[in-house]
C-alpha positions, -999 to +999 in steps of 0.1 A: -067+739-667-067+719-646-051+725-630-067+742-633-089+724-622-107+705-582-127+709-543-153+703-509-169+694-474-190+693-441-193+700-405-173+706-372-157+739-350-119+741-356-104+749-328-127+735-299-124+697-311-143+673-286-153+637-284-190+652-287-183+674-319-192+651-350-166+659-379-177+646-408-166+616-429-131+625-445-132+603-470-163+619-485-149+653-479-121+645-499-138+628-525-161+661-529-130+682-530-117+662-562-158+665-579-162+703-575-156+709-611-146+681-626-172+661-645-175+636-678-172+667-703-171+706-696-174+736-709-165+770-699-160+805-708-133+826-685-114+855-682-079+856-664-061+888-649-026+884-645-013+910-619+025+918-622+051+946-601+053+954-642+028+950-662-010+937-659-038+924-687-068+900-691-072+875-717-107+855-723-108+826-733-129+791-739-119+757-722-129+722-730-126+694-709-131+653-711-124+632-683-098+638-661-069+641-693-079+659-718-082+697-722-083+725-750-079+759-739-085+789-768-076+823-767-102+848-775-085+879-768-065+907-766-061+905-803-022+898-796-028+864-783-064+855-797-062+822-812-034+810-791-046+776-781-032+744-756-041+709-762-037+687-735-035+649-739-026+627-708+003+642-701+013+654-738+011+695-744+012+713-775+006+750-779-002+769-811+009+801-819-012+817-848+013+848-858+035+816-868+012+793-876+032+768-858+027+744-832+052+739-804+050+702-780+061+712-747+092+697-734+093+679-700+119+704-693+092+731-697+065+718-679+068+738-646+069+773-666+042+798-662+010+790-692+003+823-712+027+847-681+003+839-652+010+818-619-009+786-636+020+766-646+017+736-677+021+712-650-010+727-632-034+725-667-019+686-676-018+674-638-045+641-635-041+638-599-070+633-578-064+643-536-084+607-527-061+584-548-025+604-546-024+620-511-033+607-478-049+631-457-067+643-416-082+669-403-061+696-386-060+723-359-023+734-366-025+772-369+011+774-377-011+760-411-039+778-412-038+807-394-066+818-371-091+794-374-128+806-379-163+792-364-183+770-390-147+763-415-131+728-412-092+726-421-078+693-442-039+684-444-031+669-472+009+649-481+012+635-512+019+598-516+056+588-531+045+579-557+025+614-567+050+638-590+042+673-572+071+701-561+052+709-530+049+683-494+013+696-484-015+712-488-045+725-464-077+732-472-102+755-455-135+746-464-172+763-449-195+737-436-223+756-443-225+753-482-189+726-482-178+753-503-139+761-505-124+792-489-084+789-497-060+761-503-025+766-491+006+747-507+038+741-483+075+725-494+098+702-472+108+730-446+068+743-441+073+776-462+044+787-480+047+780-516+017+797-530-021+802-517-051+797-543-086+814-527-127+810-540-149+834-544-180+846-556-203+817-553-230+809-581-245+780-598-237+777-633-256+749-652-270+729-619-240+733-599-226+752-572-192+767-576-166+789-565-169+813-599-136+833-593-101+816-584-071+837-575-034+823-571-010+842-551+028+828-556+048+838-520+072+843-532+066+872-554+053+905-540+024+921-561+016+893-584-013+873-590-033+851-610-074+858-612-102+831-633-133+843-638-158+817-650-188+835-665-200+802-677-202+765-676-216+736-690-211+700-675-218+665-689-233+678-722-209+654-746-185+668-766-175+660-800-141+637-790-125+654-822-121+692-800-091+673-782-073+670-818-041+685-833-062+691-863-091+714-843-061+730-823-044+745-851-078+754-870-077+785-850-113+783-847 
């Protein structure tokens, strides 16, 4: 999940920028944004709320991770959907659906639909970008951006490079110098509409590192719906048995 999957930073006072303010290096800013959570190998065990004007429900679920493109996502409940699973492989998706025992590649013309009816799209959970190599990126005090800017939180602009496949022209970041820890991201298309805002809560460490545990994604431009992970676990850089990321092990339904 990538896509779900990314973020951090440093110090300065948005806002009241002066020659003798200090902001710190960008470049290492940027680079901690793209090392948050990503690692050699992860583990994780989640739960996401999807929020609807309609409907609502939870799923749990586990999620495996090597490298920057692979990923295998299971389904561990309600019992409706337990043992749906993705398998993600560069940018190759398959899903398995066990009421049919079948298993279904996505089609390119399917890859910006929602994963499992949440906000999380498949383009979000097979993305490989990284914001250092595919986006150039300053520091910025545009409030038309971020909104009222706060003491102690340092705001990034990020546009992605021609060559990077994304539907959206920026993103800022609003990041607490205090622990470098992410507050929101916001995600802007070609006339500066907001697209959708992702925010980080509830701060822990989970297996040595610090991380934002909960994620929520809120789409603009639907009222009253939204998209909530939940880590209640994680493991990092424990080494994985290479055969989870198989088509064999994702229709095992195990």
């Amino acid at each position: 999940m990538k896509s779900l999957l990314l973020l951090l930073g440093l110090s300065i006072i948005p806002g009241i920028i002066s020659d003798s303010i200090c902001q710190p290096p960008i470049d290492e800013l940027v680079h901690s944004l793209d090392q948050l959570y990503r690692s050699d190998d992860s583990y994780a065990e989640m739960s996401m709320h999807i929020v609807t004007p309609h409907w609502e429900r939870t799923l749990t679920m586990k999620a495996w991770s090597l490298g920057i493109d692979k990923t295998f996502i299971r389904i561990l409940s309600p019992a409706r959907e337990a043992g749906m699973a993705s398998l993600r492989i560069g940018t190759e998706m398959w899903n398995y659906l066990p009421n049919t025992s079948s298993t279904v590649r996505i089609p390119s013309s399917m890859m910006a639909g929602s994963w499992m009816g949440s906000d999380i799209t498949n383009n979000d959970i097979v993305r490989e970008i990284t914001y250092a190599d595919d986006y150039t990126y300053s520091y910025t005090t545009d409030t038309t951006l971020t909104g009222v800017q706060t003491d102690g939180v340092v705001y990034i602009e990020l546009f992605p490079k021609s060559s990077t496949a994304v539907v959206w022209s920026g993103i800022v970041f609003a990041v607490r110098i205090e622990d470098t820890m992410p507050l929101w991201e916001k995600y802007y298309d070609s006339h500066g509409d907001l697209i959708k805002t992702v925010t980080y809560s509830d701060v822990q460490e989970m297996d040595g590192r610090i991380i934002p545990a909960q994620m929520q994604v809120i789409p603009a431009d639907k009222e009253d719906q939204s998209t909530t992970i939940t880590w209640s676990h994680a493991e990092f850089n424990r080494g994985l048995d290479t055969s989870i990321f198989s088509l064999s092990n994702l229709q095992s339904g195990e």
